[in-house]
N, C-alpha and C positions, 0 to 999 in steps of 0.2 A: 805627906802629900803636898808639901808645902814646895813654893820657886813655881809655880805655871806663873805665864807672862801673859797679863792682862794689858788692854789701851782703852785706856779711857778718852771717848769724841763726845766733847761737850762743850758749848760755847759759852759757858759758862765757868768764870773764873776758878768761884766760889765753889761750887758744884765737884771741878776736876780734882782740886786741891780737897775736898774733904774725904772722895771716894781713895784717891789715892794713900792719904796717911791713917783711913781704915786698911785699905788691903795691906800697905808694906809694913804693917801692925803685925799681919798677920803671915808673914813674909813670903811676901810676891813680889814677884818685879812688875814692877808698874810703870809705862810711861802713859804719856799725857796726848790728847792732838786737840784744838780749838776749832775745828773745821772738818765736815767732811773730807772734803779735798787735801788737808793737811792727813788726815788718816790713811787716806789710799795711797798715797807717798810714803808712808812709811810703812805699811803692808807691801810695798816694793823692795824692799832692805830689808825686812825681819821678818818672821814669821810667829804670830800670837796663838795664844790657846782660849782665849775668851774676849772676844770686844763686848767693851758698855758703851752703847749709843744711845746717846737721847734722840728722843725722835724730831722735835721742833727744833730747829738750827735755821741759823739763818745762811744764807745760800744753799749749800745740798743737804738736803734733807736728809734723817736720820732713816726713811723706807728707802732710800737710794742709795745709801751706803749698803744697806744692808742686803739688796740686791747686785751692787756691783763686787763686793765682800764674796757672798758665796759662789758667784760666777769665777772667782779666782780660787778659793778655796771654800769645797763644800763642807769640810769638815771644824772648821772654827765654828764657838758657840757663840752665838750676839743675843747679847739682850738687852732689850731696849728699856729706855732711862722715859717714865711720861707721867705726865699728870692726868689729876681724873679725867679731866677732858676728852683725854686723846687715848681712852680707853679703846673705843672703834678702832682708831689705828694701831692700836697694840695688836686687837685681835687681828688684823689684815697683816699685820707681822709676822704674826705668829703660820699664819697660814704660808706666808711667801719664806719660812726657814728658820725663825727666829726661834732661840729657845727657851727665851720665857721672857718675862718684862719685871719691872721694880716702878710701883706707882708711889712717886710723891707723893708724900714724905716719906723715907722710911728709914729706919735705925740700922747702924752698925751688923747686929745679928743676924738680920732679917737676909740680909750683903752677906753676912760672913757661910751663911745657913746654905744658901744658893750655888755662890761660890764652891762651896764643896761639893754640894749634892752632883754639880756639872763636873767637876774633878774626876770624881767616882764614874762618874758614866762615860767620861771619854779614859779612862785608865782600863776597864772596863770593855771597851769597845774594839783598844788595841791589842787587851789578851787573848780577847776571840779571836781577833785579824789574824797575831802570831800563831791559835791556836789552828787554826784553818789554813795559815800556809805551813805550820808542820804536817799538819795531814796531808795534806796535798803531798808533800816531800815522802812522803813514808809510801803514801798510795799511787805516784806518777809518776815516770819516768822517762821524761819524753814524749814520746805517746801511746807509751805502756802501762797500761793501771794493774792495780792487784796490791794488795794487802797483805797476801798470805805468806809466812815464811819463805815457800821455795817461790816467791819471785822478789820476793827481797835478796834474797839468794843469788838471784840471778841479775840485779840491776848493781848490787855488790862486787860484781863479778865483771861485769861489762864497763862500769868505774875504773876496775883495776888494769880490763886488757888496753882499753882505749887509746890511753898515751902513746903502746907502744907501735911500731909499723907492721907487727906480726899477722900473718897468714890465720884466720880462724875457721873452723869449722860448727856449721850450729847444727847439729841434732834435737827431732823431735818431729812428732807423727801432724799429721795434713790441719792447719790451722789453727795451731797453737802458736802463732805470732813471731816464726823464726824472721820474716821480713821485717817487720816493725824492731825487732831487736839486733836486725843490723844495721837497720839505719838510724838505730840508739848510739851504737859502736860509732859510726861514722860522723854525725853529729857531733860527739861529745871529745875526737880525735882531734891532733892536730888536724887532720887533713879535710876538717869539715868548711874550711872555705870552697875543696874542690868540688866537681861533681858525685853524687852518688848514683850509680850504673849500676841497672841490674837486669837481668837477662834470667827468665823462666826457661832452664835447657830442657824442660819436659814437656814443653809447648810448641818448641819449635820442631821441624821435621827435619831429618836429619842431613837433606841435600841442600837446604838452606841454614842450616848451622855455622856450617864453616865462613858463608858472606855477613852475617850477624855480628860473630864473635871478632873476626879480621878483617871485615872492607872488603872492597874491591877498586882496582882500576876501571875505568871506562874502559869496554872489549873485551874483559876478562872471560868473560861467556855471553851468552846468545842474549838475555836479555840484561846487558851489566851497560845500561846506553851513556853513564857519567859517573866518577870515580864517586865513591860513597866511604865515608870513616862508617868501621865496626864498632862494636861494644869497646873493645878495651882501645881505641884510640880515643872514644867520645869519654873515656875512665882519668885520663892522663890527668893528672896532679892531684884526683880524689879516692875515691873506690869502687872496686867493682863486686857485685852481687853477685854470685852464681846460684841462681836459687834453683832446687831437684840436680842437683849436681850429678846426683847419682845415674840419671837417665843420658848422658851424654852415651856416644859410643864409642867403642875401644878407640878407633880411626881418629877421632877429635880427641880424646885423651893424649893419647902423645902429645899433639899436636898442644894440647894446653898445658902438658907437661913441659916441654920446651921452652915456650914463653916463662914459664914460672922459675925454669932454671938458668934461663940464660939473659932474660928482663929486655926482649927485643924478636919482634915478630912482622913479617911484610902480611900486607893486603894483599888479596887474591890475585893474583895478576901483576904482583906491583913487582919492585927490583931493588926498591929504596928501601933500608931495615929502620923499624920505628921503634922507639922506646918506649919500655912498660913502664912508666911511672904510674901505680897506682897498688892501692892494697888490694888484697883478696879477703873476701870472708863469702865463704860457700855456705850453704846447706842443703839438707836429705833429709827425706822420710823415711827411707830406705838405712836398713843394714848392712852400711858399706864390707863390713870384715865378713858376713854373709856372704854379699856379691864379689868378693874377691875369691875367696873359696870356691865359687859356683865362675869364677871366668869374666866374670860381666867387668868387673872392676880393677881396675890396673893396682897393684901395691905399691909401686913406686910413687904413682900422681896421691894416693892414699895419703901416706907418710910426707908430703905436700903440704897436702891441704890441714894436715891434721896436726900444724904444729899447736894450736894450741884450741879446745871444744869446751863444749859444756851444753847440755840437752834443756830446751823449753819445756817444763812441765806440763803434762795433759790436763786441762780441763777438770778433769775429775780427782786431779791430786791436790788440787787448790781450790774447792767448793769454794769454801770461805769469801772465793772473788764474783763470788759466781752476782751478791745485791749490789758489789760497786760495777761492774760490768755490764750491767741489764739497765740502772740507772743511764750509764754514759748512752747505752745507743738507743734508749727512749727516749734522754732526752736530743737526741740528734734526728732521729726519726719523727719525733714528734715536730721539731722544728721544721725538717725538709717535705713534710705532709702537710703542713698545717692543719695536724691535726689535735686536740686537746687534751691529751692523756695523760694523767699527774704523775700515774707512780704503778707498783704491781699491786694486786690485793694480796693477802695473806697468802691464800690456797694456791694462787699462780706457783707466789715463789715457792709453795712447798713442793708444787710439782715440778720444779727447775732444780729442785737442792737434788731431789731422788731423785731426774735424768742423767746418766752417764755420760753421756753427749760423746758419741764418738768423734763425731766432726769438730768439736771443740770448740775454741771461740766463735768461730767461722760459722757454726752450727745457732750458738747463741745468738749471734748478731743476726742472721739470718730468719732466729725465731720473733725475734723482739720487732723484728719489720713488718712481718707479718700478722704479729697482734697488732702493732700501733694501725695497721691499714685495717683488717678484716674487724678490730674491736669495736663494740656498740656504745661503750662507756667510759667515762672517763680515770677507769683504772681497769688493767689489765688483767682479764680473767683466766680462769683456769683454760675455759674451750677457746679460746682468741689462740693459745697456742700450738703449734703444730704437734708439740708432743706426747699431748693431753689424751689421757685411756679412760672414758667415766667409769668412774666405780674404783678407782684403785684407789681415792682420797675417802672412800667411802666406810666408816669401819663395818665391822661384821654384827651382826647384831646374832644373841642365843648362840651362839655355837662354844666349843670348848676350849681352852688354854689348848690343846690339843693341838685340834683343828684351823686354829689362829697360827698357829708355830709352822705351822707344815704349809699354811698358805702363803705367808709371806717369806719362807726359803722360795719355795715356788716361783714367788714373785723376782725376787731378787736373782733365779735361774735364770728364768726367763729375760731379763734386763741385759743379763751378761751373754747371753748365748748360750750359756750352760757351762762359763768360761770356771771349773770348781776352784779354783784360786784366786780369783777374782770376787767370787762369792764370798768364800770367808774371808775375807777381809774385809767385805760390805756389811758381813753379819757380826767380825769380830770376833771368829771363831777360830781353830786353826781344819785342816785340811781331813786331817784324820777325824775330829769332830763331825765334819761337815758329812763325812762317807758313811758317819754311823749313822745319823739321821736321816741320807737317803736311802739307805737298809730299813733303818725305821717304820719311814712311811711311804715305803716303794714310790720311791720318786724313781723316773729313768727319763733321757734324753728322748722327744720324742723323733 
């Protein structure tokens, strides 16, 4: 643990020169400064891991060094050099940053003992820091959280497409964060100096689609009173979003088909052909190879969109995220309420782990808002939540292994809809298992 570079401010000849050929005794680099002012000079050129300052100096004082010291860096350790006297101002040091003092007179060990102790604790200090931004790395990705394998998975995956200019398609059911993960893609792309564009085609209605996605010239129709850029002109040199892809209609499909094959599209009305500079990355809720089968979905725009996928995990396939995710938007909620909420209680989170959460994060986020507003306390309770059933945390009391077994399949039906493959696999069982215990205890759909 030896080499931290100490500086010694002491206006004191005698003083500088004995701490110095203790420490480089014990091999440290040591320089020297005779002056405050001499010290803050040389904290401009180098940076130290412990100042000794005595506190009496003449001209700037040794409590002013060590206030203008940690307004530059707060994390250097000072400790102040004083005699009995100026014990009071040791303690006033101590309060304004300081991290310990050395009262004249004192030996070699006493220096050598300190020295380290402060070693250890800024060595220490920095293993946390590294240890807390690997977590961070493992758990964040952009403004993606999740721990759990399959979205390690998936920020493994969005690393690897990024670089290239490729068309992607994100699959995955209503709120499990296909937005947020394409403007991970986009961010982390070359092309993230340009804009990112994106357009909900499931929101828009579909006689206003086509002015949206392509512009218009001023005159182009009845209410078109000044030319206006669409979605993929306001796109050019970054990316564009198609988010519910799946909801466009056949009529705009060509028409987005074109663009995609020929990289050049007019505005409604217009006569001037514009360039597509930008990427695509779509996504759907929807079962596109479904909707093409059933008419709704063009194969060709398909096979487009679909050079290269990969599906957001649901919510329920990644519990695991479910305490780093409830964290993040308490504390955000807590922040934008001002209101005081530390954390979840136990029972909450165990009623969050058993919710399925169809709606998925979306569903999450939207619960944790709700308790940080309607909660009475300052941790979040089981009834603060919207998904809260009393009595399910509740165990059974007298009744038999039996009776226990049959109630919580029950339960675990009813959670799922009666989805029986979904069940077993909540119970851990397989399917044929699961048919003979509703024979068992006459369970049926009600």
């Amino acid at each position: 643990m030896s080499g931290t570079r100490i500086l010694i401010v002491d206006d004191e000849l005698i003083m500088r020169e004995s701490l110095a050929g203790w420490l480089q005794r014990d091999g440290h680099h040591v320089e020297k400064a005779p002056s405050g002012e001499t010290a803050l000079g040389m904290l401009e050129k180098a940076r130290f891991d412990i100042l000794l300052v005595d506190i009496k100096m003449e001209g700037m004082s040794g409590l002013e060094v060590l206030k203008q010291v940690k307004e530059r860096d707060p994390d250097v350790a000072v400790v102040m050099i004083t005699a009995y006297g100026s014990i009071p101002s040791s303690i006033e040091a101590m309060k304004n940053g300081a991290r310990d003092y050395l009262l004249k007179p004192f030996d070699p060990n006493e220096l050598g003992v300190l020295i380290e102790k402060i070693m250890e604790s800024q060595a220490q200090a920095k293993e946390n820091l590294y240890l807390r931004e690997q977590h961070r790395e493992r758990t964040r990705f952009e403004s993606m959280i999740g721990q759990s394998g399959a979205m390690q998975r998936v920020f493994d995956f969005i690393q690897d497409v990024a670089g290239a200019d490729t068309t992607i398609l994100i699959n995955g059911e209503t709120g499990t964060g296909k937005g947020l993960a394409a403007k991970a893609i986009h961010t982390t792309s070359p092309r993230r100096g340009g804009p990112f564009v994106g357009i909900n085609c499931g929101a828009i209605p579909e006689h206003l689609m086509e002015s949206e996605l392509f512009g218009h010239q001023k005159g182009a129709f009845t209410d078109a009173k000044e030319n206006k850029k669409g979605r993929l002109e306001m796109a050019h040199g970054g990316t564009l979003f198609l988010d519910e892809v799946g909801e466009i209609s056949m009529r705009m499909q060509i028409d987005l088909l074109r663009v995609l094959e020929e990289r050049v599209f007019y505005r409604v009305g217009g006569t001037q052909p514009i360039e597509a500079d930008f990427r695509v990355i779509a996504a759907t809720n929807r079962n596109l190879d479904t909707a093409i089968k059933e008419g709704a979905f063009r194969e060709d725009l398909y096979y487009r969109l679909n050079v290269i996928s990969f599906t957001m995990p649901a919510l329920r396939e990644r519990k695991e995220d479910i305490p780093l995710l409830a964290d993040h938007f308490l504390r955000r909620f807590s922040q934008e309420t001002n209101r005081p909420v530390d954390g979840v209680s136990r029972e909450a989170m165990d009623e969050m782990m058993m919710h399925e959460w169809p709606g998925n994060i979306r569903e999450l986020e939207n619960a944790i808002e709700r308790a940080v507003v309607v909660g009475k306390h300052n941790r979040i309770k089981p009834e603060d939540l919207p998904i809260f059933r009393p009595g399910r945390m509740e165990a059974p009391r007298s009744i038999s292994l039996k009776d226990m077994e049959r109630s919580h399949i029950l339960q675990i039906l009813e959670e799922t809809d009666w989805n029986v493959a979904q069940s077993a696999r909540l119970l851990d069982i397989d399917r044929t298992t699961l048919y003979s215990k509703l024979k068992k205890y006459d369970l049926r759909k009600p």
